[in-house]
C-alpha positions as protocol buffer text, in pm:
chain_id: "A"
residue {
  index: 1
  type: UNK
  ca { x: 14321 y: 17804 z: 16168 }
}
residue {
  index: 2
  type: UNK
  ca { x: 14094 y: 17542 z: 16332 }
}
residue {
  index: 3
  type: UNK
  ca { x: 13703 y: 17636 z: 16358 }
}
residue {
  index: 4
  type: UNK
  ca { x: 13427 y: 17536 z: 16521 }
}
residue {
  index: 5
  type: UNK
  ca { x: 13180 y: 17612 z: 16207 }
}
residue {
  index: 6
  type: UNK
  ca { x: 13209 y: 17576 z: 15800 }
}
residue {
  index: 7
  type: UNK
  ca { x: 13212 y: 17958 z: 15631 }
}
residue {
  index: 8
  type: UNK
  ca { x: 12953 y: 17880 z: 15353 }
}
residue {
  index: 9
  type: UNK
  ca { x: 13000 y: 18135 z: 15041 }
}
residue {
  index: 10
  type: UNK
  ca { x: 12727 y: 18178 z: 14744 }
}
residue {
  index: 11
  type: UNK
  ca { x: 12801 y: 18304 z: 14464 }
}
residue {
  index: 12
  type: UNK
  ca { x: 12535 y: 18614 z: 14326 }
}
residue {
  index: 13
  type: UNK
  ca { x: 12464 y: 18524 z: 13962 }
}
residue {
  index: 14
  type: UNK
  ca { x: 12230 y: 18271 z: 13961 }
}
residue {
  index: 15
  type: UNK
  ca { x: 12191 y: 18164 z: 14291 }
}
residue {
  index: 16
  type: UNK
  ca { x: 12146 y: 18460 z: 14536 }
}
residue {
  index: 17
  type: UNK
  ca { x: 12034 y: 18654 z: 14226 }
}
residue {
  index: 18
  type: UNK
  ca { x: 11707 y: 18505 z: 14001 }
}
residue {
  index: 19
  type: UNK
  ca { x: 11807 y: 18270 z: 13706 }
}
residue {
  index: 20
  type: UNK
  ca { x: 12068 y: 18372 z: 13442 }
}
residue {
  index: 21
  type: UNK
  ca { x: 11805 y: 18299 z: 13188 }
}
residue {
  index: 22
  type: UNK
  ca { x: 11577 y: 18486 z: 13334 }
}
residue {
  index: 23
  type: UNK
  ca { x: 11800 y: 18795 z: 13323 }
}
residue {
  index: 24
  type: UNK
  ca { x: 11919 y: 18778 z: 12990 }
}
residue {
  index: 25
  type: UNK
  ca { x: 11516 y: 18722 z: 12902 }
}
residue {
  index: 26
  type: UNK
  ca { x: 11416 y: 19023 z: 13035 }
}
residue {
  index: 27
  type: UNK
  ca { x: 11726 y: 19213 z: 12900 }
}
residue {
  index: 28
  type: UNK
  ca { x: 11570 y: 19105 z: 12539 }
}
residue {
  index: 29
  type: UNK
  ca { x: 11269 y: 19215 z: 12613 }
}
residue {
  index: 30
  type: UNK
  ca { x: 11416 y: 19596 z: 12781 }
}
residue {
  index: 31
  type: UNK
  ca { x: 11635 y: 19615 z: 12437 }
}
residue {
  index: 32
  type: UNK
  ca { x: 11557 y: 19377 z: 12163 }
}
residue {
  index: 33
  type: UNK
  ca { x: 11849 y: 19213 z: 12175 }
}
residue {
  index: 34
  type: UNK
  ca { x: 11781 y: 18802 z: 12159 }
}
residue {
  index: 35
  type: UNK
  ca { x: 11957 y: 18666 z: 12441 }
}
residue {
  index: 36
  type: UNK
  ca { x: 12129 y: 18398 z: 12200 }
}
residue {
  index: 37
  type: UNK
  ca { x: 12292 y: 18726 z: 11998 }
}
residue {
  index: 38
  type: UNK
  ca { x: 12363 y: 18943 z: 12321 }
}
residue {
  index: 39
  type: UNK
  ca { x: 12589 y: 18603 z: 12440 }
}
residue {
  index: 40
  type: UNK
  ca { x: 12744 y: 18533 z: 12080 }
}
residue {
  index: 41
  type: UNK
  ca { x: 12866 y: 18922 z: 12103 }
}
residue {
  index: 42
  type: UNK
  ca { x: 12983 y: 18805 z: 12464 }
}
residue {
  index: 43
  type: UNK
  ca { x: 13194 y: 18522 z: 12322 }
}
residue {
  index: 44
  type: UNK
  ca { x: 13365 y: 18725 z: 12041 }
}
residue {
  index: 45
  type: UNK
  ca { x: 13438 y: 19010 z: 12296 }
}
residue {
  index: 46
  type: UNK
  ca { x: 13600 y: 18771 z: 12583 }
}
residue {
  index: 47
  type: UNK
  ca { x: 13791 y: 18618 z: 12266 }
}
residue {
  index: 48
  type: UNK
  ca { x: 13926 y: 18967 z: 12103 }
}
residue {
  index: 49
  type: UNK
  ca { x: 14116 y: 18943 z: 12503 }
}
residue {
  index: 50
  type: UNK
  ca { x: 14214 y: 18533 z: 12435 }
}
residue {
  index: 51
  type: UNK
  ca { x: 13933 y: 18488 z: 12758 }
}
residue {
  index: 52
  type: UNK
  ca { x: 13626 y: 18355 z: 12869 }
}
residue {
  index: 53
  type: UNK
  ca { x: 13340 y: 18529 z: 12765 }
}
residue {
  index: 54
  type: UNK
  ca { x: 13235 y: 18763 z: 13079 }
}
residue {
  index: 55
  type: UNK
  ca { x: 13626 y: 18742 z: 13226 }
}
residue {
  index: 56
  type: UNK
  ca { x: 13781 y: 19124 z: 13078 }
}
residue {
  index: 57
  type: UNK
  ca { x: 13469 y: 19307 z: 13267 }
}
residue {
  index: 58
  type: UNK
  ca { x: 13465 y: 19041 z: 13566 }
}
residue {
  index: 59
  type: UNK
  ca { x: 13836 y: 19102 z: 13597 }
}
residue {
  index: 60
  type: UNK
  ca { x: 13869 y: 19527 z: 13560 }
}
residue {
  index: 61
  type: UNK
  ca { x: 14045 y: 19476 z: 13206 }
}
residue {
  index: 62
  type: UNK
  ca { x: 13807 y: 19705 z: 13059 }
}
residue {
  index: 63
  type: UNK
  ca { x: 13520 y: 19925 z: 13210 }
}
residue {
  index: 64
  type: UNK
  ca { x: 13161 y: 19850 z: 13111 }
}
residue {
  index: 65
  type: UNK
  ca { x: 13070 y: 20088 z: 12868 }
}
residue {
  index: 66
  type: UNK
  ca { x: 13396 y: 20002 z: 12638 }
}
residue {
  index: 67
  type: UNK
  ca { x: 13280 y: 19687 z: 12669 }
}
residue {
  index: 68
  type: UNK
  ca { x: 12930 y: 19753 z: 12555 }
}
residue {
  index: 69
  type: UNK
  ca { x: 13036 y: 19976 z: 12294 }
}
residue {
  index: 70
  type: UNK
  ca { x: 13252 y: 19638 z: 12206 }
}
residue {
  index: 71
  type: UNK
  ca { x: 12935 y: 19421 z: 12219 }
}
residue {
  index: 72
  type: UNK
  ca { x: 12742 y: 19712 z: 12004 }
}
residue {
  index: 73
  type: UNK
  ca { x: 12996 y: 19695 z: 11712 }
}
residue {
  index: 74
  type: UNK
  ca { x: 13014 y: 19248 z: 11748 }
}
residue {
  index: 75
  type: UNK
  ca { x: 12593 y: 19294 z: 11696 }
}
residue {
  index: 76
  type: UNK
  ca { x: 12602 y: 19601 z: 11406 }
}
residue {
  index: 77
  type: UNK
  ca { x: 12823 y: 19379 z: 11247 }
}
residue {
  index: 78
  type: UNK
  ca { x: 12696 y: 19000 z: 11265 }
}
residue {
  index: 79
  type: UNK
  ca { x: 12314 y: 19110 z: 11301 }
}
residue {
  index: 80
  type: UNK
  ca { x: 12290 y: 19466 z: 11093 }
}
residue {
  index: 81
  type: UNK
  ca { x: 11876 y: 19451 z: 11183 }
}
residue {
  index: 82
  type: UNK
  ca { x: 11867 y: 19473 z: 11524 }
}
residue {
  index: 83
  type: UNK
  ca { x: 11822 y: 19810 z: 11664 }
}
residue {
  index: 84
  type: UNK
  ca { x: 12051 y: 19855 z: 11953 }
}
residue {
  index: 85
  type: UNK
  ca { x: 11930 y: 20225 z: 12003 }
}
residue {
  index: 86
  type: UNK
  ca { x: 11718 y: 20079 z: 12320 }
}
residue {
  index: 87
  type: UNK
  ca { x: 12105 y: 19943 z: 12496 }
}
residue {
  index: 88
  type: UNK
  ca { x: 12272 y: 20205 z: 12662 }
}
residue {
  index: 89
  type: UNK
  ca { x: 12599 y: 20226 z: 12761 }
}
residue {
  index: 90
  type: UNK
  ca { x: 12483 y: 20179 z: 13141 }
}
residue {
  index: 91
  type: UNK
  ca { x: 12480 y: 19798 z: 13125 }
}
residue {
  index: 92
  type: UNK
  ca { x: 12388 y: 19734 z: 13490 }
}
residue {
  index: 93
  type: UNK
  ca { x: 12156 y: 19945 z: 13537 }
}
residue {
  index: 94
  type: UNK
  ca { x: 11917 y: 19779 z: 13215 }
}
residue {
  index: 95
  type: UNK
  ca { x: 12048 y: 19423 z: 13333 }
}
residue {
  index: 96
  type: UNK
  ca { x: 11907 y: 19457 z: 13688 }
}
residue {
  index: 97
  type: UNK
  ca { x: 11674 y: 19659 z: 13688 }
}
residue {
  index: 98
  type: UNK
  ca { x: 11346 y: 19553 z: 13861 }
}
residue {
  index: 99
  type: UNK
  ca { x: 11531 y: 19211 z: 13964 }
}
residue {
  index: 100
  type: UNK
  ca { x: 11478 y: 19115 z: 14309 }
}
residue {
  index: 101
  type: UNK
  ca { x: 11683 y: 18893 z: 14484 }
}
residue {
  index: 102
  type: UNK
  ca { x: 11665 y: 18506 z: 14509 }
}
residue {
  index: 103
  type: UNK
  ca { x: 11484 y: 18514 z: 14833 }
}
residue {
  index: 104
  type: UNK
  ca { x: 11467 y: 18133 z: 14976 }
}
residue {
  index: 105
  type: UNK
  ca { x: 11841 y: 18133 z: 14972 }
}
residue {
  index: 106
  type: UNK
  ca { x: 11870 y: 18503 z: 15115 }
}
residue {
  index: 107
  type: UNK
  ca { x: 11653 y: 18391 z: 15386 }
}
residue {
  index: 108
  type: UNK
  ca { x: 11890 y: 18097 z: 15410 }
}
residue {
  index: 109
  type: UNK
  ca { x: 12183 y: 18282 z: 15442 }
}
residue {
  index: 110
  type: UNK
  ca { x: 12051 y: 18475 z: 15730 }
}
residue {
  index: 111
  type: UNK
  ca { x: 11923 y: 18194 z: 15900 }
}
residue {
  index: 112
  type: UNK
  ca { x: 12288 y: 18058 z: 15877 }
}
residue {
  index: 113
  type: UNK
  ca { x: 12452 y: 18410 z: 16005 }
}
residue {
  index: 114
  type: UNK
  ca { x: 12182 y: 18417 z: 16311 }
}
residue {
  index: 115
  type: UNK
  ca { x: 12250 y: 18049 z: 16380 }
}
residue {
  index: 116
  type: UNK
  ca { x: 12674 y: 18203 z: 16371 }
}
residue {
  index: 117
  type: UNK
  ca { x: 12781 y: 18079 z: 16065 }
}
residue {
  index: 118
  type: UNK
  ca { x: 13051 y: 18303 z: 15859 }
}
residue {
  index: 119
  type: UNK
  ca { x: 12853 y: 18384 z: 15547 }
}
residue {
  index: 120
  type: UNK
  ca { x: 13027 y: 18477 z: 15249 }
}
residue {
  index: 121
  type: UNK
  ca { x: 12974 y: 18594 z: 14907 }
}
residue {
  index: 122
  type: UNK
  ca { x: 13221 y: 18483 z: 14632 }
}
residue {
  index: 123
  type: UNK
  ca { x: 13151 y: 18637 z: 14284 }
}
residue {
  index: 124
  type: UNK
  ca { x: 13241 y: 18676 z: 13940 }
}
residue {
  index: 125
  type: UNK
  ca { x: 13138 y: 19061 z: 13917 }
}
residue {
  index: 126
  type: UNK
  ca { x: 13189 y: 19370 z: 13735 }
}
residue {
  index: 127
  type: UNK
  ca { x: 13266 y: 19712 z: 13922 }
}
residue {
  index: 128
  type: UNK
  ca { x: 13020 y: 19896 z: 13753 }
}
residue {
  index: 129
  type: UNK
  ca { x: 12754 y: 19708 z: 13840 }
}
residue {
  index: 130
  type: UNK
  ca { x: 12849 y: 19652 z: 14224 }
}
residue {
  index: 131
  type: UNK
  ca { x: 12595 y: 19942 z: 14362 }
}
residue {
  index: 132
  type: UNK
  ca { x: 12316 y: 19766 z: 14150 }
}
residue {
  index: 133
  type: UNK
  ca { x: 12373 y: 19386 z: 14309 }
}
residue {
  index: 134
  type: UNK
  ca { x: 12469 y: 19446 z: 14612 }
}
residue {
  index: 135
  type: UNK
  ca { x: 12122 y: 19701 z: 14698 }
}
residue {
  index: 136
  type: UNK
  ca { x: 11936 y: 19383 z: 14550 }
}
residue {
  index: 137
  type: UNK
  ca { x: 12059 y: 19142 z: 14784 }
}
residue {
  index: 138
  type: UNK
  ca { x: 12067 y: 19355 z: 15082 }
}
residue {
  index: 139
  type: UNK
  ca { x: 12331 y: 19159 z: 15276 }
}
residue {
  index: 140
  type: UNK
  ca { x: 12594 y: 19398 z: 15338 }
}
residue {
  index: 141
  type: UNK
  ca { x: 12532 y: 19385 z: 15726 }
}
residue {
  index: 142
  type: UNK
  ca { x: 12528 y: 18973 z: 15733 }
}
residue {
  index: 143
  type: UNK
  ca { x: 12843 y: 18886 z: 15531 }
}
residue {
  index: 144
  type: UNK
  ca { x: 13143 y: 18832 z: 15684 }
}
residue {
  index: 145
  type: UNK
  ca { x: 13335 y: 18893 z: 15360 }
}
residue {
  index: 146
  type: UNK
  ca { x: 13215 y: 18953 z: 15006 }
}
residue {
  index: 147
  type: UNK
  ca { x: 13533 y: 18830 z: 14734 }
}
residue {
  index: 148
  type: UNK
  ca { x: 13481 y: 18987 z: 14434 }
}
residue {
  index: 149
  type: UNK
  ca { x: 13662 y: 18906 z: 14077 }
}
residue {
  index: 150
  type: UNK
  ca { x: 13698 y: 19234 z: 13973 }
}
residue {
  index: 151
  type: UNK
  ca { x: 13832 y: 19382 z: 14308 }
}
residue {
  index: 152
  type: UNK
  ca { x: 14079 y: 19099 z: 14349 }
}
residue {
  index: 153
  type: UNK
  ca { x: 14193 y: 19050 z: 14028 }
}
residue {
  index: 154
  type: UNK
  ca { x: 14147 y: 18680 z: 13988 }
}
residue {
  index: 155
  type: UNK
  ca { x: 13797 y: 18468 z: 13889 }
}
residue {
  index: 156
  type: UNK
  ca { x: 13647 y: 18175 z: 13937 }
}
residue {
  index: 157
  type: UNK
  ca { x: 13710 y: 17885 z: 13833 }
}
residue {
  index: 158
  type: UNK
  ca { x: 14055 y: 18019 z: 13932 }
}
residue {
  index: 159
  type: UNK
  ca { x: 14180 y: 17808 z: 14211 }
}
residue {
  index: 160
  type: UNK
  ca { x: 14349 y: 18142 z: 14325 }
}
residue {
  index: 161
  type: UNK
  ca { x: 14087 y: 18311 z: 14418 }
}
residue {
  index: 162
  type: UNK
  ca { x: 13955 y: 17991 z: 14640 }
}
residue {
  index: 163
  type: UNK
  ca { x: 14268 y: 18063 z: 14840 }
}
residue {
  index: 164
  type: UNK
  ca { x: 14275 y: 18403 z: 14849 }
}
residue {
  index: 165
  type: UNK
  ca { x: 13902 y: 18368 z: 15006 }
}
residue {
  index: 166
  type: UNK
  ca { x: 14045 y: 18101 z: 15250 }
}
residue {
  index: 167
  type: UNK
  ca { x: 14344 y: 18290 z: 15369 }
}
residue {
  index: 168
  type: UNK
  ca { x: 14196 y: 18615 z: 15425 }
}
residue {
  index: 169
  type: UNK
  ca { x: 13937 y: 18482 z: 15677 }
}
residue {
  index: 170
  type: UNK
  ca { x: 14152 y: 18237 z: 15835 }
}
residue {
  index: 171
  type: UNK
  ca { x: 13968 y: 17963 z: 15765 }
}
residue {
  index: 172
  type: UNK
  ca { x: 14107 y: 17609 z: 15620 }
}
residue {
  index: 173
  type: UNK
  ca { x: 13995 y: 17501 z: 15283 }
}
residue {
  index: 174
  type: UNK
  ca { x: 13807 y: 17206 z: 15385 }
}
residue {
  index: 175
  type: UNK
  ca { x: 13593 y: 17437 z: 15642 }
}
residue {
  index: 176
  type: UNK
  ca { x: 13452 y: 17572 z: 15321 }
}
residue {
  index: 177
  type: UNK
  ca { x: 13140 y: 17513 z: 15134 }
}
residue {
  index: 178
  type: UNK
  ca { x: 13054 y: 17722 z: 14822 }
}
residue {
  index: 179
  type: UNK
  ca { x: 12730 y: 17742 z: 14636 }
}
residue {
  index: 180
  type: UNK
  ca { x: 12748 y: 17781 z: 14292 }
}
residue {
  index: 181
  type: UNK
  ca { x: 12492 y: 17728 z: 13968 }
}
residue {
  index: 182
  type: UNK
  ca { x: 12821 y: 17624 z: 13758 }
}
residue {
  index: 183
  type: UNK
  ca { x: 12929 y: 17275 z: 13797 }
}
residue {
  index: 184
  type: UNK
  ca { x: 13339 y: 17384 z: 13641 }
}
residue {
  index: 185
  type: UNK
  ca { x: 13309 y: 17631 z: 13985 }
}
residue {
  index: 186
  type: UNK
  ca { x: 13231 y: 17323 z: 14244 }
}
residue {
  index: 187
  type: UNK
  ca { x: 13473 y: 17113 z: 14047 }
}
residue {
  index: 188
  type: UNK
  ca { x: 13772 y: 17371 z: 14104 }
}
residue {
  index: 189
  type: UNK
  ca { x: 13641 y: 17444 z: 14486 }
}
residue {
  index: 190
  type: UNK
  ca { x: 13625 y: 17092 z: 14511 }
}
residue {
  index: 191
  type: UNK
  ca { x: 13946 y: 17062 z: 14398 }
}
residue {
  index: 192
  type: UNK
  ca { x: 14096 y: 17318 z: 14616 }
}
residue {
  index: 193
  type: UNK
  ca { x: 14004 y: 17132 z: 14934 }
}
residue {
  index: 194
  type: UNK
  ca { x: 13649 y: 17246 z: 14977 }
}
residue {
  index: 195
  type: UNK
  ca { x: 13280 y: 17103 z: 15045 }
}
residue {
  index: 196
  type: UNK
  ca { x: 13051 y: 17245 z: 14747 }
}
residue {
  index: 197
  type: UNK
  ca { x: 12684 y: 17215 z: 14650 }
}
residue {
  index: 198
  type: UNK
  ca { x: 12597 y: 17294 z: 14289 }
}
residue {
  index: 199
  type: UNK
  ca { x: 12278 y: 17543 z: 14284 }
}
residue {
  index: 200
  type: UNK
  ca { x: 11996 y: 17330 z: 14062 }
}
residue {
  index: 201
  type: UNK
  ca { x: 11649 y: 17509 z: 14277 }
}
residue {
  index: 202
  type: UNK
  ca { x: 11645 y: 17654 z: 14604 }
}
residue {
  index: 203
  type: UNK
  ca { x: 11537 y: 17356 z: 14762 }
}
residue {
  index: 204
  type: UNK
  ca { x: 11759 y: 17113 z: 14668 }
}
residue {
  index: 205
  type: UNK
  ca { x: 12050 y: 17345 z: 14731 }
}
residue {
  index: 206
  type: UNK
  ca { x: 11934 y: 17440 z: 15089 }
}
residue {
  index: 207
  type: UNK
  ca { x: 11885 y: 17090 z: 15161 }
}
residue {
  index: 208
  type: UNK
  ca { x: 12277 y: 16981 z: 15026 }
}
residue {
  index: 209
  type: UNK
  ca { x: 12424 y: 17223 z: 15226 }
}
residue {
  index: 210
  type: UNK
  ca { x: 12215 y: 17152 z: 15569 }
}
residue {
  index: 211
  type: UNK
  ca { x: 12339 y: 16772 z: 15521 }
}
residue {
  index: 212
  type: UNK
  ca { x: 12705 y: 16907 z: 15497 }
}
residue {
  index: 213
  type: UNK
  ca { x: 12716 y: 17136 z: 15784 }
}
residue {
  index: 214
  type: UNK
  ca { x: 12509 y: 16850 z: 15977 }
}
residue {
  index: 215
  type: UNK
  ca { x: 12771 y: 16611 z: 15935 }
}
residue {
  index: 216
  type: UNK
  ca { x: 13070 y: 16900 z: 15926 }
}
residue {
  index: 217
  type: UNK
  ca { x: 12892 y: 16984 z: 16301 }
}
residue {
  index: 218
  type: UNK
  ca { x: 12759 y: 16646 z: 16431 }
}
């Protein structure tokens, strides 16, 4: 399982995607829903299935619009004045639409796939919303693999699905570098045996991971 060049993964949500703030803004704005309420609903949801917030819809334990309906009866109930008649059931489609993707690191990526890097993407995602992210990043014909939580079974900061990523490409653990916005997912790739950056801007992610694959290929 030796290699001659580190298989970098990035993760969608806030790093090949645009900000999570920035989508949960402009969700407010599509629906009325305050972006503070929308992720209190999240929390009680994720803890009616004793999990993380976003884990029974990242992990297929429940399709999207049971789990909107879900987040619908948390808001009715804790916030009576909020009209939710503007959230439909279609959660992905409101949530991404007119989002483009995070183009300095797409650009990236492709730069690293023409230079013949293995580029990856390793997600927390929700099935429903696969045709939506996946048309907004446009990278089908550059991955080499795309390891998603809800296809798999298993989410970060699982150090399950690290291997499962590892194994099924052949690759070693410490060949891998992962680019994440959530410091608990580097700690757990870290962890696991592999190189990570944690995604703060564009630039100072780009530049973290050129200084690892320069010394990973020096």
């Amino acid at each position: 399982m030796s290699r001659e060049r580190p298989f970098v993964w990035f993760d969608f949500g806030g790093v090949l995607s645009p900000p999570l703030q920035v989508l949960f803004e402009a969700y407010a704005e599509r629906t009325g829903i305050p972006a503070n309420v929308l992720k209190q609903a999240m929390d009680v949801v994720g803890e009616e299935y004793a999990m993380p917030p976003l884990a029974p819809i990242e992990l297929a334990v429940v399709d999207e619009r049971t789990w909107v309906s879900k987040l619908h009866a948390v808001i009715a109930r804790e916030h009576p004045g909020i009209d939710l008649t503007r959230s439909v059931l279609d959660f992905g489609r409101q949530w991404f639409d007119g989002h483009k993707v995070n183009k300095q690191v797409k650009d990236f990526a492709l730069e690293l796939a023409g230079a013949g890097f293995d580029v990856g993407v390793l997600s927390n995602n929700v099935v429903e919303w696969e045709p939506y992210w996946r048309e907004m990043i446009g990278m089908d014909d550059v991955v080499t693999d795309l390891v998603d939580s809800c296809r798999v079974g298993i989410r970060k900061p699982d150090p399950e699905l690290f291997a499962l990523a590892a194994n099924r490409n052949q690759v070693r653990a410490s060949d891998c570098i992962l680019v994440d916005d959530l410091a608990e997912n580097c700690d757990a790739a870290r962890s696991c045996g592999w190189e990570a950056v944690q995604y703060l801007s564009a630039d100072q992610a780009i530049a973290d991971v050129r200084a690892l694959l320069e010394t990973a290929c020096a």
